[in-house]
Every structure is written in C-alpha cells, then in structure tokens.
C-alpha positions as CSV (number, residue, x, y, z in Angstrom):
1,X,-2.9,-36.9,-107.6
2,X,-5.5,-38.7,-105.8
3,X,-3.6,-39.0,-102.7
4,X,-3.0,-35.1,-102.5
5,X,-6.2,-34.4,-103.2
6,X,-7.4,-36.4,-100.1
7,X,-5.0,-34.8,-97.9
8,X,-6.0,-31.5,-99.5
9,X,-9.5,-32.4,-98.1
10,X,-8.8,-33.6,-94.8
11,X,-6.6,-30.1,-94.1
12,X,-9.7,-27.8,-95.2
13,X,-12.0,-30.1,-93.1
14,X,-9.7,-30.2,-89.8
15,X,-9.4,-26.2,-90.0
16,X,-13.4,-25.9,-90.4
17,X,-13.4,-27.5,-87.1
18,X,-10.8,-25.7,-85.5
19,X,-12.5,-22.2,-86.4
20,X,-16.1,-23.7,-85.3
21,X,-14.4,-24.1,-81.9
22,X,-13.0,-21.3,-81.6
23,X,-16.2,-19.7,-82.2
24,X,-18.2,-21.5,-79.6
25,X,-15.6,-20.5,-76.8
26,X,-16.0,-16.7,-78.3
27,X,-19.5,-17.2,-77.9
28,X,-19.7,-19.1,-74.6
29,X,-16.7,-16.2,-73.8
30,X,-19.3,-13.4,-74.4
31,X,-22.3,-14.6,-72.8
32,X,-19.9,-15.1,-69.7
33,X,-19.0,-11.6,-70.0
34,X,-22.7,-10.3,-70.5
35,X,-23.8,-12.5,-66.9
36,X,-21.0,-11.4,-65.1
37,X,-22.1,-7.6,-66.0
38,X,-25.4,-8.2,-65.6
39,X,-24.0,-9.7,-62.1
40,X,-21.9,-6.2,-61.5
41,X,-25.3,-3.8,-62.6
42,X,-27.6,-5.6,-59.9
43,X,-25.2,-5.4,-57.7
44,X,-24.9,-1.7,-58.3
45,X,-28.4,-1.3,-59.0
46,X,-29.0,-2.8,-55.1
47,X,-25.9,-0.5,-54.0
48,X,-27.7,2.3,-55.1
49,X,-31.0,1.7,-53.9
50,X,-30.0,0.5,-50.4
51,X,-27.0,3.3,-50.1
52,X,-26.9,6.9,-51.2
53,X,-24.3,7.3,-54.1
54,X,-22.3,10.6,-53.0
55,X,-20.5,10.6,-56.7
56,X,-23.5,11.2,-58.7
57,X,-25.8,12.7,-56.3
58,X,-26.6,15.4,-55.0
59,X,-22.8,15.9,-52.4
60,X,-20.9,19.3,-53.3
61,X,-24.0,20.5,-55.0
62,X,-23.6,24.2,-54.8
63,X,-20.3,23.8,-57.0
64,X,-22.2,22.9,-60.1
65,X,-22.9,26.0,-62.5
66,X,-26.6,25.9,-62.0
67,X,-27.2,26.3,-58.7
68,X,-26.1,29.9,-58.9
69,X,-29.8,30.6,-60.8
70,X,-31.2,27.5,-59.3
71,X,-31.5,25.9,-62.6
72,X,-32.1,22.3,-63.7
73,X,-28.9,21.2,-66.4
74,X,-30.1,19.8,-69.9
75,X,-31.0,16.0,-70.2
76,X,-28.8,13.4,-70.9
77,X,-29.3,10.8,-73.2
78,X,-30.7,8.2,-71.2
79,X,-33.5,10.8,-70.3
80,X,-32.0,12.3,-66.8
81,X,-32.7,15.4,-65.3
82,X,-30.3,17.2,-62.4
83,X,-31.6,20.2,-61.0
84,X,-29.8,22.5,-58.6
85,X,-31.4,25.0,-56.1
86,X,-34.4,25.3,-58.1
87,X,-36.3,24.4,-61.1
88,X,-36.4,27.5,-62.3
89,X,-35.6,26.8,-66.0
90,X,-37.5,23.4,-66.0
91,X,-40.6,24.8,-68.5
92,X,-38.0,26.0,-71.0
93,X,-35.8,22.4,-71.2
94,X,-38.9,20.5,-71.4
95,X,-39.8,22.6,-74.4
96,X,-36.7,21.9,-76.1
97,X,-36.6,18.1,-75.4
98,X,-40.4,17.5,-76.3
99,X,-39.5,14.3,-78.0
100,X,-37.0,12.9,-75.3
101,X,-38.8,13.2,-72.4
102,X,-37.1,13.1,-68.9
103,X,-37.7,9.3,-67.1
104,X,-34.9,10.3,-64.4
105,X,-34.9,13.4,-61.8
106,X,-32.1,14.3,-59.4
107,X,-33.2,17.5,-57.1
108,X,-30.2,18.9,-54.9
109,X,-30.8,21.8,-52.6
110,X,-35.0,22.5,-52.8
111,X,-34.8,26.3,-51.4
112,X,-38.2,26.4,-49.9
113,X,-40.0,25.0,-46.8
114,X,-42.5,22.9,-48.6
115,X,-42.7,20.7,-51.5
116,X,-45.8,20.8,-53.9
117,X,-45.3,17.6,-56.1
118,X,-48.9,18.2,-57.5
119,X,-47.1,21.7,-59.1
120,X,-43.2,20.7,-59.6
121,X,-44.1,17.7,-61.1
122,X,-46.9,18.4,-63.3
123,X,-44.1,18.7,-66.3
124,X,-42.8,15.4,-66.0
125,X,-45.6,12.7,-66.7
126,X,-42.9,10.0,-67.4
127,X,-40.6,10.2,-64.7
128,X,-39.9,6.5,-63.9
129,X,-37.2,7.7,-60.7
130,X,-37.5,11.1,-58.1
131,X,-34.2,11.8,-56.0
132,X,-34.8,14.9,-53.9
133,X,-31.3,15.1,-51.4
134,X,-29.9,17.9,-49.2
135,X,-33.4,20.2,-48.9
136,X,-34.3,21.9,-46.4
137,X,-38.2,21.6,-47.1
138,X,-40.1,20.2,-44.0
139,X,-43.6,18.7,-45.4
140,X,-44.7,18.0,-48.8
141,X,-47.9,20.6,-49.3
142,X,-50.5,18.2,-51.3
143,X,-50.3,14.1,-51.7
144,X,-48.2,13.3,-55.0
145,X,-50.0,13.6,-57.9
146,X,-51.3,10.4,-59.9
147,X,-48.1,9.3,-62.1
148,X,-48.2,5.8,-64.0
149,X,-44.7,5.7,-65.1
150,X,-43.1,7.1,-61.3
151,X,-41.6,3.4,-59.9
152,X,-38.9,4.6,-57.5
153,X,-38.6,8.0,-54.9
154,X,-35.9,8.7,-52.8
155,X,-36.1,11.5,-50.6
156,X,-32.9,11.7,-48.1
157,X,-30.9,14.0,-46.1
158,X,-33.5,16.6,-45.6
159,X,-35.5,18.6,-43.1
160,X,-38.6,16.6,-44.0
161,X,-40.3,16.0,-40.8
162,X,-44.0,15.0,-41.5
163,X,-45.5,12.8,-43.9
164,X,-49.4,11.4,-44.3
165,X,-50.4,7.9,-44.5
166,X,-51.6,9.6,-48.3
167,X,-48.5,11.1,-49.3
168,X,-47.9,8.3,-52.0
169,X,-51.4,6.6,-52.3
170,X,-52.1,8.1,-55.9
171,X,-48.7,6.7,-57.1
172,X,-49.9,3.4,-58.3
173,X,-47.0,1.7,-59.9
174,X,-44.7,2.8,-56.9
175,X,-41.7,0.0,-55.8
176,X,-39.3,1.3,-54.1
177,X,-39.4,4.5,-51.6
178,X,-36.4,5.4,-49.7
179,X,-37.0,8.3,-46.9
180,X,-33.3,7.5,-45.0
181,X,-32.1,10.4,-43.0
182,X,-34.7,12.9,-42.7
183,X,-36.0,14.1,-39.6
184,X,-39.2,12.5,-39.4
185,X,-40.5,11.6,-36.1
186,X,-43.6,9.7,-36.5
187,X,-45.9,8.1,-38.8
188,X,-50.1,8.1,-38.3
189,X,-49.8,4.9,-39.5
190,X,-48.9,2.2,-41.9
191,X,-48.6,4.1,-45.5
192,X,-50.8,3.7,-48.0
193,X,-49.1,1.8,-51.0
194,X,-49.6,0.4,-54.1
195,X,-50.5,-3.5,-53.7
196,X,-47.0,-4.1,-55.7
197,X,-45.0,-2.0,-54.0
198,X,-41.8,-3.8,-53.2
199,X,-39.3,-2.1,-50.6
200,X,-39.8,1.1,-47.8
201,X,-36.6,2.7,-46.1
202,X,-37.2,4.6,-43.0
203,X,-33.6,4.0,-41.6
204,X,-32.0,7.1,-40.0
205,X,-34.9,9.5,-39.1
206,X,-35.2,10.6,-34.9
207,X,-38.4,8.2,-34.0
208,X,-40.1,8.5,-31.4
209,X,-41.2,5.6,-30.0
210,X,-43.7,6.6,-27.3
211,X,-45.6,6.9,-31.1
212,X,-47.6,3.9,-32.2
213,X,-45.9,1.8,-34.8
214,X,-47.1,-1.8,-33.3
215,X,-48.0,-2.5,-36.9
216,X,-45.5,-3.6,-38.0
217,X,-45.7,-6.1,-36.1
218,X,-50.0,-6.4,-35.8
219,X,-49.6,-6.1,-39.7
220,X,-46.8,-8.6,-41.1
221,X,-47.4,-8.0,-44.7
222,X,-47.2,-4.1,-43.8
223,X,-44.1,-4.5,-41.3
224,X,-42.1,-6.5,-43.8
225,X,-42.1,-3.9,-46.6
226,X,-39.7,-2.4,-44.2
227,X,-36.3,-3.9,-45.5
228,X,-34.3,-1.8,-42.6
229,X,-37.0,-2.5,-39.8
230,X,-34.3,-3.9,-37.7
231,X,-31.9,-0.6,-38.3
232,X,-35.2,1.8,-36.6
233,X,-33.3,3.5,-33.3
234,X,-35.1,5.0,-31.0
235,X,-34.1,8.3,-30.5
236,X,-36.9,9.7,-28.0
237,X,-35.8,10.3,-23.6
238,X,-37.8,7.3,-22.6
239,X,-36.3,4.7,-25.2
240,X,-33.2,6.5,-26.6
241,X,-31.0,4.6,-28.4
242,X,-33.4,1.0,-28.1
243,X,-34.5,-0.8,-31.1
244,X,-38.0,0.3,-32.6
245,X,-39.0,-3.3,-32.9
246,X,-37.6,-4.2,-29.5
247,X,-39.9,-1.6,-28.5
248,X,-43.2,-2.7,-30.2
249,X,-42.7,-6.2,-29.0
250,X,-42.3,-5.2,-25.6
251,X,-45.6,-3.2,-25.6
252,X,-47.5,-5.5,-27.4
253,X,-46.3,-8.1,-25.0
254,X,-47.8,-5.9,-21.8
255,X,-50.8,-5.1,-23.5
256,X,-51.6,-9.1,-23.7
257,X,-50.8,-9.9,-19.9
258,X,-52.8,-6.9,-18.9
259,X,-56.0,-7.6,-20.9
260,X,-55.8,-11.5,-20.4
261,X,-56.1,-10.5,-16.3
262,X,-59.7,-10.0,-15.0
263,X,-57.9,-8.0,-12.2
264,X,-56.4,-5.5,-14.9
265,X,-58.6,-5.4,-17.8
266,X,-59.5,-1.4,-16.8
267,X,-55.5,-0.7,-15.4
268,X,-53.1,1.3,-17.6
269,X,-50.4,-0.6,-18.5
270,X,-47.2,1.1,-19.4
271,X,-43.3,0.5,-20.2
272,X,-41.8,3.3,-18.6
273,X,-38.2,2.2,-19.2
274,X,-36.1,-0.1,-21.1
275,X,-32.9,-1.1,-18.9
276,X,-29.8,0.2,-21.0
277,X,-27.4,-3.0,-21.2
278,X,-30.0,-5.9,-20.6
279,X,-32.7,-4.3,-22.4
280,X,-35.2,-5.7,-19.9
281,X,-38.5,-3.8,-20.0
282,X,-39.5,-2.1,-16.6
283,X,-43.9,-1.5,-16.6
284,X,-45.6,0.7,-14.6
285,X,-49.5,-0.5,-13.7
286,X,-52.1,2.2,-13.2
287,X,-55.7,1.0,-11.3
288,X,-56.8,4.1,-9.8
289,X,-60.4,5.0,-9.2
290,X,-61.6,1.9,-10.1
291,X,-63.3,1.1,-6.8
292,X,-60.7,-1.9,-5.6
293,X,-61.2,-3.0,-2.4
294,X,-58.2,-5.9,-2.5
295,X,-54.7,-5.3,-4.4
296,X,-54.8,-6.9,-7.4
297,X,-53.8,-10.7,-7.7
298,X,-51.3,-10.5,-10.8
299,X,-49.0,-8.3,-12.2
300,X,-47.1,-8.3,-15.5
301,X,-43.7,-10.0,-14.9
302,X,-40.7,-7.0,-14.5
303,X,-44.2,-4.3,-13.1
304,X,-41.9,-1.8,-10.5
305,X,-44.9,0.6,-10.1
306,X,-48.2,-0.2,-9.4
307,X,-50.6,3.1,-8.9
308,X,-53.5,2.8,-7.0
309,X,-54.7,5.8,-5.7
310,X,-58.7,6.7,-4.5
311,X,-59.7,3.4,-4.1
312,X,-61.3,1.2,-0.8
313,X,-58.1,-0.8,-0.1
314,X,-57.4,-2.4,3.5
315,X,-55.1,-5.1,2.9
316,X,-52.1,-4.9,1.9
317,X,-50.6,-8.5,2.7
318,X,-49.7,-8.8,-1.0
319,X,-46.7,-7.2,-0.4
320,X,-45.6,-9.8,1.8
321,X,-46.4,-13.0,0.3
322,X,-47.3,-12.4,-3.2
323,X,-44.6,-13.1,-5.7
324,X,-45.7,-10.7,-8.5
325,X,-44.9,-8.1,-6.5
326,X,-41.3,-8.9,-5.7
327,X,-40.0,-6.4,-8.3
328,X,-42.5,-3.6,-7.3
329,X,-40.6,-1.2,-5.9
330,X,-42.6,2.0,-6.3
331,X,-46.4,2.0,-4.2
332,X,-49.2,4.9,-4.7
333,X,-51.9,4.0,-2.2
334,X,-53.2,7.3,-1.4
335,X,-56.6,7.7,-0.3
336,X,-57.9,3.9,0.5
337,X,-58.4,2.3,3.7
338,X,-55.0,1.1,5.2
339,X,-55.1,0.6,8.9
340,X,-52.3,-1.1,9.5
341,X,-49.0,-1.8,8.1
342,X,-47.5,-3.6,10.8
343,X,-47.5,-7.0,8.4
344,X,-44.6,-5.7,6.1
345,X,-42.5,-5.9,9.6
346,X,-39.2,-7.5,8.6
347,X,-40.4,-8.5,5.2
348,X,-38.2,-8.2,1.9
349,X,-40.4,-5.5,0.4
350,X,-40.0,-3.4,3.3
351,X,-36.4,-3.2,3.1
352,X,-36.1,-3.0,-0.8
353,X,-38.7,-0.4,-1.4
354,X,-38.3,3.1,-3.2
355,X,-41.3,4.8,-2.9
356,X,-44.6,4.1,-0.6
357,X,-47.6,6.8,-0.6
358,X,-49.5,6.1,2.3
359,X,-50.9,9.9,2.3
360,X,-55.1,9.5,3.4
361,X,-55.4,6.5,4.5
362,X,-56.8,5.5,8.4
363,X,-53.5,4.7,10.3
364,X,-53.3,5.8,13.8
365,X,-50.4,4.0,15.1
366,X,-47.7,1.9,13.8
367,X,-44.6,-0.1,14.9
368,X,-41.9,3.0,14.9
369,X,-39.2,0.6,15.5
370,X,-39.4,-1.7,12.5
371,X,-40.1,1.2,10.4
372,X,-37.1,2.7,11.9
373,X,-35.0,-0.1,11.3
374,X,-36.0,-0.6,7.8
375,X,-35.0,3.0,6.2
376,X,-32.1,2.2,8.6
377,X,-31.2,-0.1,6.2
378,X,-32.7,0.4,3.1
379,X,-30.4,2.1,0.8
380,X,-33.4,2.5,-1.9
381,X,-35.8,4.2,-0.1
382,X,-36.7,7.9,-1.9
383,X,-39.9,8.7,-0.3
384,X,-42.3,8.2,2.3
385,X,-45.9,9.6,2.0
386,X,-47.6,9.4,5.9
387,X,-49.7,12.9,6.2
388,X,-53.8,12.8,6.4
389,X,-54.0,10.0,8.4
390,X,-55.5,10.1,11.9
391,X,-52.6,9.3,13.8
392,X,-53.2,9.3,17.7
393,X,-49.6,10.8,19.4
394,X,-50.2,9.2,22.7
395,X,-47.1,9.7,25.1
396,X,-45.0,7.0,24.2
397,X,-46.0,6.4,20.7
398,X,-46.2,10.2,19.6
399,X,-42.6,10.8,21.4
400,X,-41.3,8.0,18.8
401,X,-43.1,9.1,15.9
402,X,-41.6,12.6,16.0
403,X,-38.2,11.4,16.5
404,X,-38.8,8.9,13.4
405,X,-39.8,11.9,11.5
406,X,-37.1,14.2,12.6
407,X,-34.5,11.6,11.5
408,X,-35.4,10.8,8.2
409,X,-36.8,14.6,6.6
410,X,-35.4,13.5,3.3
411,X,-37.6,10.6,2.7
412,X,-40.7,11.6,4.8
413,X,-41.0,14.4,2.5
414,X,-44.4,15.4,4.2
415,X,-43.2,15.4,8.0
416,X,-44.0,19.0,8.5
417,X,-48.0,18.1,7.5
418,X,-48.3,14.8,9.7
419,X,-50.9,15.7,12.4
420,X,-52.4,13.6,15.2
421,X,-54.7,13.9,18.2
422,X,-52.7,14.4,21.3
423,X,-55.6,15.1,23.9
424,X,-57.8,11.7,25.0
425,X,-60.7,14.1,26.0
426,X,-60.5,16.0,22.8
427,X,-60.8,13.4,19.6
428,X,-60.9,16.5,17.3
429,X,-58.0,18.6,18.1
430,X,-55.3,18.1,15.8
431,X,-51.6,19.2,15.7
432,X,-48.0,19.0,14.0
433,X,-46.6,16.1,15.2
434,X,-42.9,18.3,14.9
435,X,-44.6,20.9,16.7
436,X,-45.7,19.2,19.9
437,X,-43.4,18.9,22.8
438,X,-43.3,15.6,25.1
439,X,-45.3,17.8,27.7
440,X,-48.2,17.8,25.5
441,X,-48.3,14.6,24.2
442,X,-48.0,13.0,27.8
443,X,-50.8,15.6,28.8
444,X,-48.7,17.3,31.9
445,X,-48.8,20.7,32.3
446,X,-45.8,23.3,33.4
447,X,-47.1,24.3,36.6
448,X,-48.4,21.0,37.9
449,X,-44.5,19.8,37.7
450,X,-43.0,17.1,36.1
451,X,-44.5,13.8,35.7
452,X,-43.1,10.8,37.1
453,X,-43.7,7.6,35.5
454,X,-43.6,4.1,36.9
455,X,-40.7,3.0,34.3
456,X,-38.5,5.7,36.0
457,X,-39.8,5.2,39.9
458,X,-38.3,0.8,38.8
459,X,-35.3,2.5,37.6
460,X,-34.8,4.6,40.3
461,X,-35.0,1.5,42.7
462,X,-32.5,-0.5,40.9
463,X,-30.2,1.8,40.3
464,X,-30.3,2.5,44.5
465,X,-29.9,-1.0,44.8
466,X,-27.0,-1.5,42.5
467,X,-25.3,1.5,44.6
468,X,-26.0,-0.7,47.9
469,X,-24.2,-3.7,47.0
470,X,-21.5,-2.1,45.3
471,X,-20.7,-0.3,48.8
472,X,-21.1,-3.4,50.4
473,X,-18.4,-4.6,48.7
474,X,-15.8,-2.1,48.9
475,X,-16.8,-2.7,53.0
476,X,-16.4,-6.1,53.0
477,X,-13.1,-5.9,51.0
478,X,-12.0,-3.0,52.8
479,X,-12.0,-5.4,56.7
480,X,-11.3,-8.4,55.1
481,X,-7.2,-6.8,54.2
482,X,-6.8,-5.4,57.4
483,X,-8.9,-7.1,59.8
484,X,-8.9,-10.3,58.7
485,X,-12.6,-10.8,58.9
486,X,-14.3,-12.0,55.9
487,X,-18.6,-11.2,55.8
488,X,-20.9,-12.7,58.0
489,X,-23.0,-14.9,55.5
490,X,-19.4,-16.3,53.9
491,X,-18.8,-18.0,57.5
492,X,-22.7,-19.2,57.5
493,X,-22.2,-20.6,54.0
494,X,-21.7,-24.8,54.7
C-alpha cells in the first residue's frame, strides 16, 4: 500500500508540473501576441499619419447617405465623428451624445470657400484628431481656436492656398499636422507651434520657391519638424521641378560669398537658374549705380551675368585675364566710361560671349576686324549693344563699321541708332552710320568727281606692270619657236 501510494504521489506531482508549463508558454504565447499587435498598430498608426487612408476617409464621399443634406453620421463608440458636405446636423448629435463626447472628426467635402474653426469647432471641446479632406475651401477665416485636448490635424486634398504663421498658435497641445496636397504656395514664415509639437507635412503643395523658406535651414530645430523636407518640389518657372532644400542651400550659399566680398557687399546677388540634369546653380550679380570705377575683383563661382550699368568704368581688362569671369557670359555696361575694347582682341571671352551692352559709353573707334571675326565665330552671341557712343566714321574706319553693322542686324540689335561724326571740320554733326554713303564719310562731293586714293594709284602701277612682263613673255616665247632667238639678258647671263 505504501508503494502505491508513493507512485500515486509522484503521478499528481509530475502532472502539476506539466500544467504549470503549459501555462507559462500560454502566457509567454499571449504576451507575444499582444507585442506583435502592438507592433502591427504602430505600424498602422505611422501608415496613417504619414499616408492618407482612402478606405476610411474621406474617397467616394458623395455616396454616403449624408452628404445628400450635408449632415455629419452619429458617433461611434470610440467617440468618432464623420461628416459629409456639411455639418448641418452637428448641434442636434451633440445634444444626443452629451455624455460621449466626440475625440475624433473626419470632414469630407466642406461646401464653402472659407473655413471658420473659431465657429465649426466651438461644439467640440474634446476633439483629440481634425481630418478635413476633399474641400474646396481656400483659407481658414480666423486662427483655430484654443483647444487643450486637439493633438493631431490633417488637412489634405483641398483648395487651401493660404495659411498664417498663427493659424495653429492657440493650439497648445498640437503634435502632428499634416497639410499634404493642398495648393499652398508659400509660407510668411516658420509656423508658430507648440514647443512639443512633434511632426509638420507640407509634401505635395505647388511652392514657390522664389518665396523665402531659408529657415529651414537658418532655423534647424524649425526645419527639422519637417519630416518630408526632402519631398518639397519646386513647382514655380524659375526652379520648376528642383528640390526646395536644394534651393535654399544654393541661395544661402550666394548670399555668403556676396557679403563676405568688400567689392559686392551693396550688389544684388541672385540665382536666376538651376541647370536641369546637373543641378548646378547659375547667379546673376547686380552693382549698378553704385559709383564703380573698376570691375569688381571677385565673383561668386558659376556668376553668368554681371549688371553694371550707370557707373564710371574704363577698364575692362577683367574680362581678359580674370578667372572669375570665365563663366560670365552676359555683360550690362551701359553708361560708364569704356574707351576701348580693343584688349578683348582674340581673347576667350570674346568668342564665348552672349550678351555685351556697350550702349553710352565713349568709344569712337574700334578694331572692326577682330570684332568681325569674333561673331564670325561665336555661335553664342545674342546681342550687341553699340549706340550712344561717339563714334568718329572716318573714310576707312566708318566704310567698315557700316559693313560690320549691316552683316550682323540680328545681334547688333541697335544698328539703325549708331551715329558718328563724319565731317573733321564739324565735331558736332552726327549721322546714321547705315545712312551715310562712302562719299560722305570720305568727304568728296558729286560734282568735284571721284576721289583717287594713293592705295588705288600703287595698285594701278602694279597691276600695269604685271601686264608688261606678262607680254614680254608671250614675245620672248613667241621668237624663241620660230626664230630661234632666245632674250637678250639670257645670252648676257654667265
């Protein structure tokens, strides 16, 4: 008996153990299961906050019962709200759920141009989540009301297009506000947020980058609210389709060579273009009326236009030997003091150039041949400023000059308004160089007869003498194959 009753024990003892197992592995089974959905609902809850949720928003909206009154459908049980074309019934739901009141609102299909939150919202003090989707509202008419319990607002695929740095200042436990795919164009600034406020969207709206949004980068702890920063497209004609932040940097960049520069500290410094498939910035440097009397000594790397109109400039050997101006292709020098361009003869800038404003300055002569030769063979060159200067046509120069200007009408876009004195006892007597005739730049008048000059009395000679020897030769060829007789100087030759 004693021997059974010990087995007996050891049985009830072995199967205590087995079911204590068991339970452990049910229990270490279960608290699996809870992590891994705990995994699966941040994961959703991320899902949702980062990308719109078509199934339970606000797409195919106008097939739900209530948006035929514009009406808001009863709560649900964890407190949401989902209003369609309206809100029209919203005072007599809140009435009836006075003791559940609504923490979630979805609004599909706003009908008017403007959204008052300081009115819609005033029934719903403990909204904890805002979704307004598919409106066609444009601007929100007052800053949102103060609301303690309000922690996340998404407003997407709507027409809003303006917003204030105040829209949301009043909102103090604010975390998370998505405005994706709106139409919003600018921002006056950084917005106004709650010093715990956790993510901003902005992805998806038509910014215009010629706008100021440098801080997000001037203000790191500002920029990096902005989970999608890097997603910000340009959508503007100067920088369409280029990064925001690409953007900023490169004009934040520019603004730091041009100010670090005594030369350029009063210039206007300006990206004018982003190159599409290297993305390298093109700047555009503005010093006019700023009394120079030298062209400036640096430029910003990648600078093609430099602008430097009504000032007391003489010199422009810059353009010859100064390697910041290498990739300046566009040149405003109107009104300064140019004299003479002759330096740029047969110089890489020369031949490369696009656009050179010389208009007002005090040339009166110039090498027409090397300019000649340079739009020759320049396939850049657009245009070429040369009126109100006081060029002097004498008879050779002014015959070359009109010819220079009659060839190349397309570039020298002013030809018709270059004038120059033509007379030597007359300083002041102006005409159109296109309009003056080789008879009155060489000063010879129609009844006095035409004017020799020396060049064509030499010409004249040689080409006499070139006719003597020739028929000396045909004589001496023509007696030496049937006479015999070769010249006279071939028999005194030794």
């Amino acid at each position: 008996m004693a021997g059974r009753s010990a087995v007996k024990y050891i049985s009830l003892f072995i199967t205590i153990l087995i079911r204590l197992s068991q339970a452990v592995e049910k229990t270490d089974g279960h608290e699996a299961t809870t992590t891994t959905t705990t995994t699966m609902v941040a994961t959703t809850t991320t899902k949702i906050t980062t990308t719109p949720d078509f199934t339970s928003g606000c797409f195919d909206w106008t097939s739900a019962p209530e948006a035929a009154g514009g009406n808001c459908s009863r709560l649900t049980r964890n407190g949401t709200l989902k209003c369609y074309g309206g809100m029209n019934n919203l005072a007599a739901l809140t009435k009836l759920s006075r003791h559940q009141p609504a923490l979630e609102m979805l609004l599909c299909g706003w009908p008017h141009d403007g959204f008052n939150p300081l009115k819609e919202l005033q029934k719903l003090p403990r909204l904890r989540s805002l979704t307004i989707e598919y409106s066609g509202f444009t601007e929100f008419k007052f800053d949102f009301p103060e609301m303690h319990d309000l922690q996340t607002i998404n407003i997407s695929w709507t027409n809003l297009s303006y917003i204030s740095s105040r829209t949301f200042k009043r909102v103090h436990f604010l975390k998370v506000l998505d405005l994706r795919w709106n139409q919003l164009i600018q921002l006056d600034g950084p917005l106004l947020l709650p010093r715990n406020f956790e993510q901003l969207y902005l992805a998806g709206n038509p910014w215009n980058c010629t706008r100021n949004f440098k801080w997000m980068l001037l203000q790191p702890e500002k920029g990096r609210l902005v989970v999608d920063r890097d997603e910000l497209i340009c959508t503007d004609r100067k920088y369409k389709e280029r990064q925001m932040l690409l953007v900023m940097h490169y004009k934040l960049e520019l603004k730091t060579q041009c100010q670090s520069h005594e030369d350029l500290r009063n210039c206007t410094c300006l990206m004018h273009h982003i190159l599409p498939k290297t993305h390298i910035p093109l700047y555009t440097v503005n010093c006019s009326h700023l009394q120079f009397h030298r062209l400036p000594a640096f430029l910003p790397e990648n600078t093609t236009t430099l602008t430097i109109n009504d000032n007391m400039i003489s010199d422009i050997n810059p353009l010859r030997n100064n390697p910041h101006y290498r990739h300046v292709v566009d040149i405003q020098l109107e009104n300064n003091r140019v004299a003479n361009v002759d330096d740029l003869e047969d110089t890489y800038w020369l031949q490369n150039f696009r656009l050179l404003n010389l208009r007002g300055n005090n040339l009166r002569k110039l090498h027409v041949y090397a300019l000649d030769n340079a739009l020759n063979d320049n396939e850049n060159a657009n245009l070429l400023l040369l009126s109100r200067n006081p060029w002097h046509c004498t008879c050779k120069f002014g015959s070359r000059l009109r010819e220079l200007l009659t060839k190349y009408k397309d570039i020298v876009r002013d030809a018709w308004n270059v004038s120059c004195t033509y007379m030597q006892e007359d300083e002041q007597r102006l005409a159109k160089v296109l309009t003056l005739s080789r008879q009155d730049m060489c000063n010879v008048s129609v009844d006095s007869g035409p004017l020799i000059h020396p060049i064509d009395w030499l010409n004249a000679v040689l080409a006499s003498l070139i006719l003597l020897i020739l028929g000396k030769l045909a004589f001496d060829y023509y007696h030496y194959k049937y006479y015999g007789r070769v010249p006279w100087i071939v028999m005194k030759m030794p």
